[in-house]
N, C-alpha and C positions, 0 to 999 in steps of 0.2 A: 724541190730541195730534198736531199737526202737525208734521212733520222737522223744518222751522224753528223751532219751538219747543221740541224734544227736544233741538236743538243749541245753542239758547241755555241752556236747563237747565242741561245740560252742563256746557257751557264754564262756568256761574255756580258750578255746584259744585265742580269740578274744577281751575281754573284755566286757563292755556293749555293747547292741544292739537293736534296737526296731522290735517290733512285724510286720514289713516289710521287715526291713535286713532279719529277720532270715526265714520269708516268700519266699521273693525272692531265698535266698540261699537253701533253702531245698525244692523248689519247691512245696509251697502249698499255700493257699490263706490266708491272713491277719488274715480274721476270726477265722480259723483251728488253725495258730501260736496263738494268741492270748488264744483260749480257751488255748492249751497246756502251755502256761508260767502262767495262771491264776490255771490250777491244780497243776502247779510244787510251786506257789506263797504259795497254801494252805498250798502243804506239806512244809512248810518251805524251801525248797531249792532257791526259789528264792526270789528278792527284787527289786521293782521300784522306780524310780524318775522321776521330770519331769524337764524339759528340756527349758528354755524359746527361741521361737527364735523371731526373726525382727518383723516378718508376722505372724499372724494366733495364732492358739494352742500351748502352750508348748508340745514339744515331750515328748514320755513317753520311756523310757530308762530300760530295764532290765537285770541283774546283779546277779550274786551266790552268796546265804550267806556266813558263817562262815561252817552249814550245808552243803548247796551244793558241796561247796571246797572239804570236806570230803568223798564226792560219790567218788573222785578219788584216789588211794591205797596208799598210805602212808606206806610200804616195813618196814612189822614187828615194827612198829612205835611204840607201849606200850613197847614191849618187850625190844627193844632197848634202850628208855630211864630209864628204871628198870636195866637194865643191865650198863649202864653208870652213874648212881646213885650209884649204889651198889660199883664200880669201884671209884667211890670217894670217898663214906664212906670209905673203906677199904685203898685209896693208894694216897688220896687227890688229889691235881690239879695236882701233876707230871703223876699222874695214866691215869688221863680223857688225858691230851696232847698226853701221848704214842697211847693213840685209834686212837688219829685225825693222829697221823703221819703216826701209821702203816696201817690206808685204806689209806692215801693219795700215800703211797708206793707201796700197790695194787694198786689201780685203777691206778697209773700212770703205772707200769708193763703194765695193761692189758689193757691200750690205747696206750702204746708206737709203739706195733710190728702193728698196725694197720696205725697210723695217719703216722708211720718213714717211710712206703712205698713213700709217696708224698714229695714232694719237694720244690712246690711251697705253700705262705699260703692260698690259694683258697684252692687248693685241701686238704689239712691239716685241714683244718675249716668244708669244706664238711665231709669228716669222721668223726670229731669229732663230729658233728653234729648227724647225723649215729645215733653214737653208746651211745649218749643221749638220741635221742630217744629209743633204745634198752631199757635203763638203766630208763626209765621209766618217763623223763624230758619233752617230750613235747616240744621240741627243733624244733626250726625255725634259717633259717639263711638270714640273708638279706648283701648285697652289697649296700656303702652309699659313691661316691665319691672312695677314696683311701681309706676305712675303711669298716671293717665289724662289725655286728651288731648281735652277737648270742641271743636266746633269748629262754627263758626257763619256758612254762606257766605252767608247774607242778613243787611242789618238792616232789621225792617219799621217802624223809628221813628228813622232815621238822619237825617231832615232836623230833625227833633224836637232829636234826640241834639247835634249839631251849634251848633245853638241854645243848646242847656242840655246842656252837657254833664256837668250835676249827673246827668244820667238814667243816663248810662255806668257812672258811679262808683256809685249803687245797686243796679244789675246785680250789680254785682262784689260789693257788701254780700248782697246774696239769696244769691247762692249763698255764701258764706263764711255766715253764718246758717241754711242750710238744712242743710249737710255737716256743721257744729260745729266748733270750736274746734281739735278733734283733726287738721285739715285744711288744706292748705294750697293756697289758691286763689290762683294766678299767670295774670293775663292776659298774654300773650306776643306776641299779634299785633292790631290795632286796627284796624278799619274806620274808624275817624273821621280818625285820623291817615293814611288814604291807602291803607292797605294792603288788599290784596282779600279778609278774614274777621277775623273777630274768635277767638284762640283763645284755649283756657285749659289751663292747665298745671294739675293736681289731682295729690295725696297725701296719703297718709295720716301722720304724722310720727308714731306710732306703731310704725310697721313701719319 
């Protein structure tokens, strides 16, 4: 993989970063990152701020456009919103719902036979995890106390999502149906609303 593309990685999963994080992280010297976020700055995929701290120089902080966002695949994303347009012209909002229901039908099918082997929701959470990233999400899981913290720094059906945002909302139904009842699924952060990941709050109300 190319610097330039380790650094947009990066910055996609990570969020901001300065031209020393991403130095130290990829092994190269300040200067070398530096140049590289200044030819990514050019071609429009990136953007800085700066940062005031206590002491000294305000940091300088760099960040993916609107652009940058875009280097990562977005899964038939014109076609699909042409095709859920065309689905509304023709069958109005009952038409666009039947879409959201029947991939939520799928994808929970073709997550069920995987996450139903585990038992515990560690292990349930790890798989799901999995098979997000498979599915091209960019999925991190972290352990917070008695909670988990899924986290989801791409979406590969966000122009889709946006469109119909019935898709988001059966996301959120897959997983509350694949952890059970026992479970409490809080989405906390929204990629469609702006923000840079979609996250989810998970526990067990059990414990």
């Amino acid at each position: 993989m190319k610097t330039t593309d380790r650094i947009l990685q990066k910055l996609k999963s990570e969020g901001s970063l300065t031209a020393k994080n991403l130095a130290d992280d990829l092994n190269m010297t300040s200067m070398g990152a530096r140049q590289h976020l200044q030819t990514l700055e050019e071609n429009g995929l990136l953007e800085f701020y700066d940062l005031k701290v206590k002491v000294g120089r305000p940091t300088r902080h760099w960040r993916l456009t609107s652009r940058g966002h875009a280097q990562f695949s977005d899964r038939h994303g014109e076609l699909t919103v042409q095709v859920i347009e065309a689905v509304g012209t023709l069958f109005g909002e009952d038409g666009i719902k039947k879409i959201a229901l029947e991939r939520e039908k799928q994808t929970l099918e073709k997550y069920s036979e995987s996450v139903s082997k585990f038992t515990d929701l560690k292990g349930k959470l790890q798989q799901l995890k999995n098979l997000r990233v498979e599915d091209g999400y960019m999925a991190e899981l972290t352990e917070v106390g008695n909670a988990f913290i899924l986290i989801e720094n791409h979406c590969p059906i966000c122009k889709a999502a946006k469109s119909c945002p019935s898709l988001c909302l059966s996301e959120l139904n897959v997983f509350q149906k694949l952890l059970g009842e026992n479970c409490k699924v809080e989405r906390t952060e929204h990629i469609i609303k702006g923000e840079r990941r979609c996250v989810y709050h998970i526990r067990d109300t059990l414990n």
